[in-house]
N, C-alpha and C positions, 0 to 999 in steps of 0.2 A: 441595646442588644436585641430588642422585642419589637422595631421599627413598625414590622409588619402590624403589627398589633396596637401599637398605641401611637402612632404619629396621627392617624387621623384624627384626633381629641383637640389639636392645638388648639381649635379657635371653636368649641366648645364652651358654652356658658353653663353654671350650676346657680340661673338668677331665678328658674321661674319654680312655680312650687305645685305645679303639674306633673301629674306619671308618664310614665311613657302610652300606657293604657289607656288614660283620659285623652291624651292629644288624640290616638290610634283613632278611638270612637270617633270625635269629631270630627278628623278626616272621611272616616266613612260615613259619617253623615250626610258629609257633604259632597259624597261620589268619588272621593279620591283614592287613587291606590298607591301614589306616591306621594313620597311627604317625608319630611328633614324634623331631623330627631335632636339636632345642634346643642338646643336651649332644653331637651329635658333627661337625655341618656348618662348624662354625668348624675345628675338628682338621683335618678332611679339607683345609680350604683352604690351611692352614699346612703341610700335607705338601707338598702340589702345589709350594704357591709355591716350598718347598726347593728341590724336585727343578726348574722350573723356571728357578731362578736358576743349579743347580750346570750346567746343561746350558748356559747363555747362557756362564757364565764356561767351562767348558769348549771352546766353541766359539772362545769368545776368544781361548785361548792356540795350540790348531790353526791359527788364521788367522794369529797371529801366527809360526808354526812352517811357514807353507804348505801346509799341508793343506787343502786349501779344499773340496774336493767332500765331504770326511767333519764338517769345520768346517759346511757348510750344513745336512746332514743333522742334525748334532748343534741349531743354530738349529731346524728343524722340529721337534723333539721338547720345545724350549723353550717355541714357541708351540702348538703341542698342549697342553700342561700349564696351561699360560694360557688357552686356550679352557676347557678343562675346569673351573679356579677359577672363570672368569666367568659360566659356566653356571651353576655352585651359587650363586652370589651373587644369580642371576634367580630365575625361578621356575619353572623347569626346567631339569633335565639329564639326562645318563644315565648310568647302573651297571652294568656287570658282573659281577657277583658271583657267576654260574658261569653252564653252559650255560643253565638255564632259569630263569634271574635276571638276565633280560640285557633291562631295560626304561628307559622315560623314567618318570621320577620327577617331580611336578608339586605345588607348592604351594598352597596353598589361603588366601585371604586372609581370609576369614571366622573361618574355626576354627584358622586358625595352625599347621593340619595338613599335613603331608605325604602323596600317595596314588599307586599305580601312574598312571601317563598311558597312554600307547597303547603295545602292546607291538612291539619293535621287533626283527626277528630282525636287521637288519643291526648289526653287533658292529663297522664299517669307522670311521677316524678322520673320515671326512668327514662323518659325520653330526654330530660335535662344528659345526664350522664352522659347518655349514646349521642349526643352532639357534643357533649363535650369532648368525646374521644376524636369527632370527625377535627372539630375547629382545631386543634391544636396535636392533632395529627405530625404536620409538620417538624415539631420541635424535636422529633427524631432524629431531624439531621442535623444534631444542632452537637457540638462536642459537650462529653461529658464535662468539663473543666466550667463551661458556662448553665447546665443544669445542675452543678453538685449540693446547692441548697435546699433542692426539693427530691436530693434520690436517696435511696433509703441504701448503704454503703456497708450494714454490719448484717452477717451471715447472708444476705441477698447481694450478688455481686454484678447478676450479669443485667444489663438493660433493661431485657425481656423481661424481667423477675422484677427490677424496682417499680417498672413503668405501670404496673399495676397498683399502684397507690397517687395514682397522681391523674390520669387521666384515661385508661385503657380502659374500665367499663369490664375487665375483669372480675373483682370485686362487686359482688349486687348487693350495692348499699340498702335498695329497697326492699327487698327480701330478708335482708337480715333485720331493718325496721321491724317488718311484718310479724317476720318472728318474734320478736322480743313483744312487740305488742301483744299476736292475736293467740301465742302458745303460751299456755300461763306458766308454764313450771319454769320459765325465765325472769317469773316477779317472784324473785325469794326471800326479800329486803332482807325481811326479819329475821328470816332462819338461818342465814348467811354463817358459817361457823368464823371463827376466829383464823382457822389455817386456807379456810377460802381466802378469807379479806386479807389475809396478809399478801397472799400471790397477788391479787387483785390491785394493791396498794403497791406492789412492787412495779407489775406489766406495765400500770401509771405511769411511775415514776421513771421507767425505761424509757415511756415511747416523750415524755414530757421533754424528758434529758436530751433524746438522742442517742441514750447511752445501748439500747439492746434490741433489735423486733427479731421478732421469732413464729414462724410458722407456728409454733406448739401454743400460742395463746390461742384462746377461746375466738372464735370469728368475729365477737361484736368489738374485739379491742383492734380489729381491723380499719372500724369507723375514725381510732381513734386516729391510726397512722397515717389513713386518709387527710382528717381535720389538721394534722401537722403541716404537711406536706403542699395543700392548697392555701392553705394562711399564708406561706414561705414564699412559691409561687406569685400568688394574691401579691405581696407585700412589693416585688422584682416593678412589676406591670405597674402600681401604684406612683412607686419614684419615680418611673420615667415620665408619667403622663403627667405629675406634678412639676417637674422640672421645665415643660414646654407650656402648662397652664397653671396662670396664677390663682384663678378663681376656684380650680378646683384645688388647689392647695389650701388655701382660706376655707374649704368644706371640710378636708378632712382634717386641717388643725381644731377645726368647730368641734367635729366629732370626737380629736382624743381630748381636747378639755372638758367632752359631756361624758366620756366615758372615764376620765381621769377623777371628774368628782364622786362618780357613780363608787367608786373603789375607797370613800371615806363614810360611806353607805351601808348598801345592802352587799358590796363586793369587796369590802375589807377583809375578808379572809379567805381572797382564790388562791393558790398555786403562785407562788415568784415567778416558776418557770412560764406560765400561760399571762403574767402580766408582762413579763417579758418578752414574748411572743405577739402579744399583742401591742406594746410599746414600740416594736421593731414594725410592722406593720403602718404604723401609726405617724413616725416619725419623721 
């Protein structure tokens, strides 16, 4: 379904145990400005995806503990990590790799190369976002019957309205971060009443299910429709590029037996519905 996006992985290896970032440097070491990413852009995405799964189920057990303003922050750093897989998966993203290695990286379809794109001094997460919206721009024209797992379907009907949880850069993840960090009266752990927590534990349970979103929640449970929605997405792109590569399917069965023991652990008591979600990802 996603051709444009994942055929070029076929013959992709996840053998070497370099970053994308480590190669990058080396290359400009060595005076190049092109240079094949084959043997390490699969790697880089099976980090990400880690690190963004361990930050969803973390978040999950905060929510479940009442922690909610450092449980939402903990969600924006999930979908951050998810933004950044999706991008490598396109045909742009960006690196950091020190101060003056701090550019968009651009694909090349012709020559199967990779090459610097435009150099970008902002180093901020919300340039992730705003390329997110560009790469995947396209999927617009795609019918809804083939996006219906990642569009949000109850009280949001029309396109323009779902598209804003999944890639539009409507929603400023990083602002609503901000706030919860840098405005305190959003860290209330403790004072939190009983008839708060109760909406709070319901909004959850809504966006967990599938069963309700609603404009009337508070903006940071917006992070959370977000972090549903590109898991889903995430999960579409995963199968196909497993299905054409075997090696990278051998990574990400690694990954759900390192995160399947992690759940007789420290993650024995997330959410069904978010091990389910991640199971469906996984599998």
């Amino acid at each position: 379904m996603f051709e444009f996006y994942t055929d070029k992985f076929k013959n992709f290896t996840c053998s070497s145990d370099k970053t994308v970032n480590e190669v990058i440097v080396e290359f400009v070491s060595s005076e190049q400005s092109i240079f094949t990413l084959d043997d390490y852009l699969l790697s880089d995405v099976v980090r990400l995806l880690e690190k963004s799964i361990l930050n969803k189920l973390s978040s999950d057990l905060q929510f479940k503990n009442n922690y909610w303003s450092w449980g939402f922050v903990t969600v924006y750093y999930s979908n951050f990590y998810l933004a950044q897989i999706l991008n490598r998966l396109s045909n742009k993203f960006y690196i950091f790799a020190n101060k003056n290695i701090n550019k968009e990286i651009s694909y090349d379809t012709t020559s199967g190369a990779y090459y610097f794109g435009q150099n970008n001094g902002d180093n901020t997460h919300q340039r992730e976002f705003k390329l997110l919206k560009s790469n995947y721009s396209k999927l617009k024209t795609f019918t809804d019957s083939q996006l219906l797992p990642i569009l949000i379907t109850t009280k949001l009907q029309t396109k323009d309205e779902v598209w804003k949880y999944t890639f539009d850069n409507i929603i400023k993840e990083s602002e609503i971060r901000n706030i919860i960090n840098y405005q305190l009266k959003h860290y209330r752990e403790i004072e939190l009443k009983n008839k708060t927590i109760d909406s709070y534990k319901k909004f959850y349970e809504n966006i967990l299910t599938n069963t309700r979103y609603s404009s009337h929640y508070p903006d940071y449970f917006q992070l959370l429709m977000i972090n549903e929605k590109r898991f889903l997405f995430l999960s579409m792109l995963i199968q196909e590029i497993k299905t054409n590569n075997p090696g990278f399917e051998i990574k990400i069965n690694k990954l759900k037996e390192n995160i399947e023991n992690k759940y007789t652990t420290i993650f024995h008591d997330v959410n069904p519905e978010t091990k389910k979600l991640i199971g469906d990802l996984l599998k």
